[in-house]
N, CA, C and O of each residue as an XYZ file, in Angstrom:
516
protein
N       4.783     -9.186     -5.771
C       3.378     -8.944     -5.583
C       3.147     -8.966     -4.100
O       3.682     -9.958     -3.605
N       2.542     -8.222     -3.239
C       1.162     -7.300     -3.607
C       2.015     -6.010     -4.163
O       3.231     -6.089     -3.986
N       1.437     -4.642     -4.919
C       1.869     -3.434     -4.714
C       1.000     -2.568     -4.006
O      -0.213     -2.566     -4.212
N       1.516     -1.888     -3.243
C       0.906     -0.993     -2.327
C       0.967      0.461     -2.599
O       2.115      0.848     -2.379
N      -0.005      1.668     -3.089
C       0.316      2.555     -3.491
C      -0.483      3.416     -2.639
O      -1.690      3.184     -2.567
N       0.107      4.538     -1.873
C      -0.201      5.871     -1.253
C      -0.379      6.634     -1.077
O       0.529      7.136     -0.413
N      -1.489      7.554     -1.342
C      -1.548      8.834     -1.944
C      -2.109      9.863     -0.621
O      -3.240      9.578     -0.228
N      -1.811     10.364     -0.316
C      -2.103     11.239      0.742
C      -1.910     13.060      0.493
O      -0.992     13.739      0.032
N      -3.055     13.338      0.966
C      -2.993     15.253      0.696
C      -1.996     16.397      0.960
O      -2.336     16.813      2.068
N      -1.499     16.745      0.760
C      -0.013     18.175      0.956
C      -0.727     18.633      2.061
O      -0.205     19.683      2.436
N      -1.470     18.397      2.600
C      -1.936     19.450      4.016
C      -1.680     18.518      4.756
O      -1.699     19.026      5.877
N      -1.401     17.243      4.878
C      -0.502     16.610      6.034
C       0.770     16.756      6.388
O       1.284     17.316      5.420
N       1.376     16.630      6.990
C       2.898     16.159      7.537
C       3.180     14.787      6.611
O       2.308     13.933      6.450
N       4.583     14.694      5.999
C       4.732     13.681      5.785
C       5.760     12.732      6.708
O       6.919     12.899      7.090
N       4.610     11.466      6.913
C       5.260     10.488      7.771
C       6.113      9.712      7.382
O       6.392      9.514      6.200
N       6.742      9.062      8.563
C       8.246      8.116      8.320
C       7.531      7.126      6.977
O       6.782      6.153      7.065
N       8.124      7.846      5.687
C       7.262      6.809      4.922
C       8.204      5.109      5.040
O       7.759      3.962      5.002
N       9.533      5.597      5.180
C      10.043      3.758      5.155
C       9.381      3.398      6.223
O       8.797      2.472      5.660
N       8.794      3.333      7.793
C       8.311      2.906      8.172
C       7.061      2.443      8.569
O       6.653      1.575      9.340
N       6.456      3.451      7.658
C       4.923      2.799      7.112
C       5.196      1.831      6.549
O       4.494      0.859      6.828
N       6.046      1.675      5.762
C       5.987      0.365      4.337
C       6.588     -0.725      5.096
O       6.132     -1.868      5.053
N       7.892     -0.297      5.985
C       8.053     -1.335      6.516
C       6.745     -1.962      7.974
O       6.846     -3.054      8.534
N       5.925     -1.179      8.196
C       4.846     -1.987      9.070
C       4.081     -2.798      8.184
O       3.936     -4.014      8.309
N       3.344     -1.716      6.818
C       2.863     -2.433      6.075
C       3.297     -3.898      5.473
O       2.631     -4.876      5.133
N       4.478     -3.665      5.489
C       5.241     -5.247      4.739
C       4.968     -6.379      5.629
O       4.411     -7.453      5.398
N       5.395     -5.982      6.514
C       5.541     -6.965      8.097
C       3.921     -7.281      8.522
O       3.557     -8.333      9.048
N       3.370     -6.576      8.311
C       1.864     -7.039      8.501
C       1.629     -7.750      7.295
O       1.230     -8.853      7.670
N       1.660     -7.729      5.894
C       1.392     -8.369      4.622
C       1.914    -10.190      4.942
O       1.468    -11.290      4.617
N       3.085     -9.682      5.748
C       4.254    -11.272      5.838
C       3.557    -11.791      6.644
O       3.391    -12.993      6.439
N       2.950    -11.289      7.698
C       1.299    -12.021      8.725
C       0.615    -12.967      8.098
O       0.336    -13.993      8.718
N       0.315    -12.843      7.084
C      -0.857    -13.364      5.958
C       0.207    -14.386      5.194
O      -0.455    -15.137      4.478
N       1.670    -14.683      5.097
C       2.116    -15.466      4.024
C       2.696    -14.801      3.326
O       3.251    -15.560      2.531
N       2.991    -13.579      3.050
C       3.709    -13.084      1.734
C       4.733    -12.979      2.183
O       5.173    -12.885      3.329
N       5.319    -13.003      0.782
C       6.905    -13.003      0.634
C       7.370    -11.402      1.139
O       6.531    -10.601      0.729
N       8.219    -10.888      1.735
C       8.890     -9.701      2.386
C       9.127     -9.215      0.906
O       8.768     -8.098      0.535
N       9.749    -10.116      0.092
C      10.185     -9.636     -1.207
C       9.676     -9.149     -2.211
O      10.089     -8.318     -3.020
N       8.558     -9.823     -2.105
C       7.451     -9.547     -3.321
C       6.744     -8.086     -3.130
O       5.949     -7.688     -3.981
N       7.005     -7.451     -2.197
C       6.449     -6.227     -1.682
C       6.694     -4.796     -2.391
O       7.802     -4.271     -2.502
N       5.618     -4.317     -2.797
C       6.694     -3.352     -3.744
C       6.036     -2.081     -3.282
O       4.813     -2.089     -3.419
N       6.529     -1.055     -2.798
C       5.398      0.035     -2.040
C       5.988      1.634     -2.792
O       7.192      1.839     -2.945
N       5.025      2.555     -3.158
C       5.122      3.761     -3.247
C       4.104      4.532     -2.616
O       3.029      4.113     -2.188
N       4.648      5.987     -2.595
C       4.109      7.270     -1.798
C       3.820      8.229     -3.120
O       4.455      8.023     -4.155
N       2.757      9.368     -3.031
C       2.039      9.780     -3.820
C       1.782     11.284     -2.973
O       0.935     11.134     -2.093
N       2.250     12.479     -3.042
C       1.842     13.298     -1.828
C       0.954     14.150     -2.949
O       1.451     14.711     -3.925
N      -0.333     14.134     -2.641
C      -0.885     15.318     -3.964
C      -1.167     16.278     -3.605
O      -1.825     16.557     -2.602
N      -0.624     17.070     -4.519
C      -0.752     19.053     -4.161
C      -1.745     19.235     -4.416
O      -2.371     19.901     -3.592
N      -2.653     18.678     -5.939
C      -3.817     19.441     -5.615
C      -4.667     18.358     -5.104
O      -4.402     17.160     -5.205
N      -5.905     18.959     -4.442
C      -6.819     17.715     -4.000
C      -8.025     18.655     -4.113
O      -8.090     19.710     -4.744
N      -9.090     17.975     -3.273
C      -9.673     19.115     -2.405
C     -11.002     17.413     -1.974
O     -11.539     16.528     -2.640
N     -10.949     17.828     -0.494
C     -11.767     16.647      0.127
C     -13.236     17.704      0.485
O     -13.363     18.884      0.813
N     -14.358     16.374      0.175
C     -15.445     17.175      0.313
C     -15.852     18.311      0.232
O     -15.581     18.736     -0.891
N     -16.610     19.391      1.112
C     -16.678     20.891      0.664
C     -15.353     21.411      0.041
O     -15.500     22.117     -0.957
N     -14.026     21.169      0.484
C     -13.025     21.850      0.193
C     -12.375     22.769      0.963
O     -11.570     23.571      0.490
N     -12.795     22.680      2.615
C     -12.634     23.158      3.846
C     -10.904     22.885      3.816
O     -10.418     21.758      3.723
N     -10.311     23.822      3.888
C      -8.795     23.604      4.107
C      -7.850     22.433      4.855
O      -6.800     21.852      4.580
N      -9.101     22.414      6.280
C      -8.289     21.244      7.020
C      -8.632     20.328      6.986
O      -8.211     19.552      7.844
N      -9.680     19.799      5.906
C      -9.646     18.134      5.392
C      -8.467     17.753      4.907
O      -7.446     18.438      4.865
N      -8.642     16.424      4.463
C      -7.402     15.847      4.467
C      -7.870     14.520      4.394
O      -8.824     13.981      4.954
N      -6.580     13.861      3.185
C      -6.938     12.567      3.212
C      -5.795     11.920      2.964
O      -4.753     12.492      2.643
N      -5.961     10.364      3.135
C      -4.677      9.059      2.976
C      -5.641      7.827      2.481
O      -6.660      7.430      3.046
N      -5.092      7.362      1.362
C      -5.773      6.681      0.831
C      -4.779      5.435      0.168
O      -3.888      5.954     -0.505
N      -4.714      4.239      0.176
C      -3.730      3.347      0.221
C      -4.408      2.396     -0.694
O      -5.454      1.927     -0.246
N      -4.020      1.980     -1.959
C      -4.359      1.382     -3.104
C      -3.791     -0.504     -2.800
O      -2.574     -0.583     -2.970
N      -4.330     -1.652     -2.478
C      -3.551     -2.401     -2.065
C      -3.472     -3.977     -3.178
O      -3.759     -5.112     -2.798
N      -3.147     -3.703     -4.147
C      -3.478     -4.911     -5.449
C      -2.550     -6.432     -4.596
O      -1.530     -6.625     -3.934
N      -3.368     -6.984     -4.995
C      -2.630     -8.449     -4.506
C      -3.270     -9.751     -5.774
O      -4.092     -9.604     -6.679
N      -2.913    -10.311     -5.577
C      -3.378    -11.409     -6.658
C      -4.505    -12.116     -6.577
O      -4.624    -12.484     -5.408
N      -5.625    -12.588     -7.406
C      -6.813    -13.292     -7.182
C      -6.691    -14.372     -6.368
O      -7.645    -14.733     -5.680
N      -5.493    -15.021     -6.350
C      -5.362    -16.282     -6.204
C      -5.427    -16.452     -4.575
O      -5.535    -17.598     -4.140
N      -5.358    -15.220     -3.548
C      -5.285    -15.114     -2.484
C      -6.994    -15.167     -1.977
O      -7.993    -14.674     -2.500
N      -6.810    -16.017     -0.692
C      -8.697    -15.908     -0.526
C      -8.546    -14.821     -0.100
O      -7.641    -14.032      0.174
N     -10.489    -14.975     -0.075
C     -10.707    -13.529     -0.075
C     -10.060    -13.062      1.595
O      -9.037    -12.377      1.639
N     -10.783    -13.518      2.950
C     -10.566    -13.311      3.588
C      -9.169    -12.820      4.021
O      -8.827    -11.897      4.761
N      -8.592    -13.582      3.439
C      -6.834    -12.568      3.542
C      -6.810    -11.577      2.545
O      -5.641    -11.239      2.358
N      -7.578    -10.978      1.840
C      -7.496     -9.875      1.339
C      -8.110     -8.590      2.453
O      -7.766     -7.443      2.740
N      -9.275     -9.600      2.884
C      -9.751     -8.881      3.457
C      -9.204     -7.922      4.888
O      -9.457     -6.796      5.317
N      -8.321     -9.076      5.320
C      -7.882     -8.885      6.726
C      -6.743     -8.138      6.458
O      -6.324     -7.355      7.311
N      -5.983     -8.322      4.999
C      -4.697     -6.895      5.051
C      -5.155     -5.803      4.652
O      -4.327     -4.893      4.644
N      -6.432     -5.486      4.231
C      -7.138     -4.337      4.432
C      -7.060     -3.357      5.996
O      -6.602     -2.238      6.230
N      -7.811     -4.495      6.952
C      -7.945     -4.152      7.953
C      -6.589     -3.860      8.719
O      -6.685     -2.909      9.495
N      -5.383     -4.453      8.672
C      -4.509     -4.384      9.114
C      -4.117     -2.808      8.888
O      -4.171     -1.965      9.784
N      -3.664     -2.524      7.372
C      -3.428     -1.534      6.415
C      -4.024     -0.586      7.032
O      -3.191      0.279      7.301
N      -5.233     -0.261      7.458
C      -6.373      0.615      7.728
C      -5.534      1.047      9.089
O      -5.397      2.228      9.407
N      -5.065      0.099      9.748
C      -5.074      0.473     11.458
C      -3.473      0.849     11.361
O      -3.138      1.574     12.298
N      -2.399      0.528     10.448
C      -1.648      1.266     10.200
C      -1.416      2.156      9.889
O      -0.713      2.877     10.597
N      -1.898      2.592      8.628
C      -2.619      4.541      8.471
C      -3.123      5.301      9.528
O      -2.710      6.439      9.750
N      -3.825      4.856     10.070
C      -4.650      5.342     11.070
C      -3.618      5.783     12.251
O      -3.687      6.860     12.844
N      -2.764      4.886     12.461
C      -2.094      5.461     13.753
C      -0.774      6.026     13.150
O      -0.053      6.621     13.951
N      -0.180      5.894     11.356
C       0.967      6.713     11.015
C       0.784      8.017     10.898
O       1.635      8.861     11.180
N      -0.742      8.318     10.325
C      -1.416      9.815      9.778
C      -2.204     10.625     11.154
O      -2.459     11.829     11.187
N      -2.498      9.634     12.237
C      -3.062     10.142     13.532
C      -3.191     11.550     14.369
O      -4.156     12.191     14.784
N      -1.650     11.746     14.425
C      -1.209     12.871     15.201
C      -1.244     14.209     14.163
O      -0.850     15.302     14.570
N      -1.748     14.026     12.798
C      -1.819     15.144     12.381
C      -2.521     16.205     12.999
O      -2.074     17.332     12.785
N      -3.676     16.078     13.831
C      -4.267     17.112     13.908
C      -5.180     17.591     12.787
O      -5.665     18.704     12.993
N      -5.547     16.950     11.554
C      -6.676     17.178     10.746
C      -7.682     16.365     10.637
O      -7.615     15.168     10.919
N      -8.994     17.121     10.098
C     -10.086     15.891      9.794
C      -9.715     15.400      8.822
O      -9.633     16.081      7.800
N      -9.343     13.938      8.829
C      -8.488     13.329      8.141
C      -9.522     11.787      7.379
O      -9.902     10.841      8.069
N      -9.728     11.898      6.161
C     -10.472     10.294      6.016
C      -9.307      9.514      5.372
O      -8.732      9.822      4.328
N      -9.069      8.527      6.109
C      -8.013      7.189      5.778
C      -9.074      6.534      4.990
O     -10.299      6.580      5.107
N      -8.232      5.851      4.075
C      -9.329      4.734      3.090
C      -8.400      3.847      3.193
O      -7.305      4.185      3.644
N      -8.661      2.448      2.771
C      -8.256      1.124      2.064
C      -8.752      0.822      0.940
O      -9.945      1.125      0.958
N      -8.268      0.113     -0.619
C      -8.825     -0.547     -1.544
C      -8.105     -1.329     -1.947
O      -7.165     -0.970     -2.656
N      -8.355     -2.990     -1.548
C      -7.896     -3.973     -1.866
C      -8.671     -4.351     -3.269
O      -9.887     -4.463     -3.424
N      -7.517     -4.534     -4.353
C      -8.072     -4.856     -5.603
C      -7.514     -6.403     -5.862
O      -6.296     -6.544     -5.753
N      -8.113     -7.282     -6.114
C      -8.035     -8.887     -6.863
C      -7.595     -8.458     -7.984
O      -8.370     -7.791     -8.670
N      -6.126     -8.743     -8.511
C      -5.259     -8.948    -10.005
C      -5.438    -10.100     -9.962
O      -5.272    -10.813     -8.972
N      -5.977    -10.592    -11.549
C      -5.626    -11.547    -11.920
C      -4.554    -12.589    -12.194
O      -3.873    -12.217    -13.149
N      -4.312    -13.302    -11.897
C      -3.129    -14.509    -11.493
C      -2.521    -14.723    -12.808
O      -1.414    -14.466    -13.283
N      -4.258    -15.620    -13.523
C      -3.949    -16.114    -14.807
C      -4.282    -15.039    -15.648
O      -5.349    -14.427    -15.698
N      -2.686    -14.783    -16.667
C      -2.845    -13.748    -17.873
C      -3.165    -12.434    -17.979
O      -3.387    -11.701    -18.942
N      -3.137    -12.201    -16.207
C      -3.625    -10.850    -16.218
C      -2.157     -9.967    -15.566
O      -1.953     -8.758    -15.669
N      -1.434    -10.799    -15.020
C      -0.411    -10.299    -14.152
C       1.023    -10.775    -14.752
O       0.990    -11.969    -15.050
N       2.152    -10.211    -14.982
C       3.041    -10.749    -15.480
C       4.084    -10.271    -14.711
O       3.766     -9.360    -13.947
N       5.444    -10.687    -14.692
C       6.586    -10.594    -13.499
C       7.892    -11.155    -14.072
O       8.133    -12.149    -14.756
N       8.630    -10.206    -13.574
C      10.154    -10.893    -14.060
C      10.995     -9.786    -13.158
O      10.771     -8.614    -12.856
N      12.109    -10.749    -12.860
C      13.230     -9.469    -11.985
C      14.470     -9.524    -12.473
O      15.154    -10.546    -12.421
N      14.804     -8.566    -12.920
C      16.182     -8.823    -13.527
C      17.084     -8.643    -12.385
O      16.997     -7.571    -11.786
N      18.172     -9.755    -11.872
C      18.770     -9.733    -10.456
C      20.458     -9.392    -11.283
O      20.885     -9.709    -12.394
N      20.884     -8.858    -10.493
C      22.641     -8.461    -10.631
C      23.248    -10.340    -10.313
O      22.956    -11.236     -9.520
N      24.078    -10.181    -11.310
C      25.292    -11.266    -10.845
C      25.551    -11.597     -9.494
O      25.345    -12.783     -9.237
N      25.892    -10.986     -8.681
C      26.230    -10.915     -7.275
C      24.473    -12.015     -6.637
O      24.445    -12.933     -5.817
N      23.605    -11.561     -7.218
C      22.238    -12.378     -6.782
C      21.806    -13.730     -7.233
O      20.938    -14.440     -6.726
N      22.697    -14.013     -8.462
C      22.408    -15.009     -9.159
C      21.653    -14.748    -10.121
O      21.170    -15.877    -10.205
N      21.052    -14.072    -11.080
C      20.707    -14.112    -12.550
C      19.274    -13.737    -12.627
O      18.637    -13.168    -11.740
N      18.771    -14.182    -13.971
C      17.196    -13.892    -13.981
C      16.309    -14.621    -13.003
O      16.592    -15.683    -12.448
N      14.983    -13.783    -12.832
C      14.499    -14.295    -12.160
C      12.904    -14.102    -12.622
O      12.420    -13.013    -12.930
N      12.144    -15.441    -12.608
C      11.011    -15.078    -13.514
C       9.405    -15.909    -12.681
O       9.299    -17.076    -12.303
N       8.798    -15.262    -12.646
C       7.694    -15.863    -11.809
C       6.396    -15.491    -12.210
O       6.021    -14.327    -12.073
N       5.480    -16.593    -12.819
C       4.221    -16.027    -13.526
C       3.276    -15.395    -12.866
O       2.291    -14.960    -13.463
């Protein structure tokens, strides 16, 4: 936990995505989280269409679930972090571009469930509510 999901428009360039995730991670580990618990995907969508539907809009929009159990304010602030990372990975495109953030509160208790199945070489199951 958190998962981080990315969806950004086919009329961009696509950026160094491992090193978005890896800024994103490294900023998340700012706040306390585990490097590990990090689980990130990319989303490039062909179709879209932003506002009027003017060709060179364009958007990046970053889905950021983390657990209730986190205050708010650190939800709040890997928002902001998140935001200023997009902002300068998607930058140099050259389009009118709207970056978003949405930090969503998962529930801790009964709402969230977790297990990792680890290889031998790692040592075995691994299970965390």
């Amino acid at each position: 936990m958190p998962h981080l999901t990315l969806e950004y428009s086919a009329n961009l360039p696509t950026p160094d995505l491992p090193g978005v995730f890896e800024a994103l991670h490294e900023a998340l580990a700012t706040l306390g989280v585990g490097l590990d618990d990090c689980k990130s995907r990319a989303y490039r969508c062909e179709a879209f269409r932003v506002g009027t539907g003017a060709p060179e809009r364009a958007f990046v929009h970053l889905t950021l679930a983390m657990l209730d159990r986190r205050p708010e304010a650190t939800r709040a602030t890997a928002g902001e972090l998140a935001l200023s990372i997009l902002q300068e990975a998607f930058g140099a495109a050259g389009r009118d571009c709207d970056v978003t953030v949405e930090v969503r509160a998962m529930r801790a208790n009964g709402g969230y469930f977790k297990a990792r199945i680890a290889s031998a070489a790692t040592g075995g199951p691994y299970r965390d509510g």
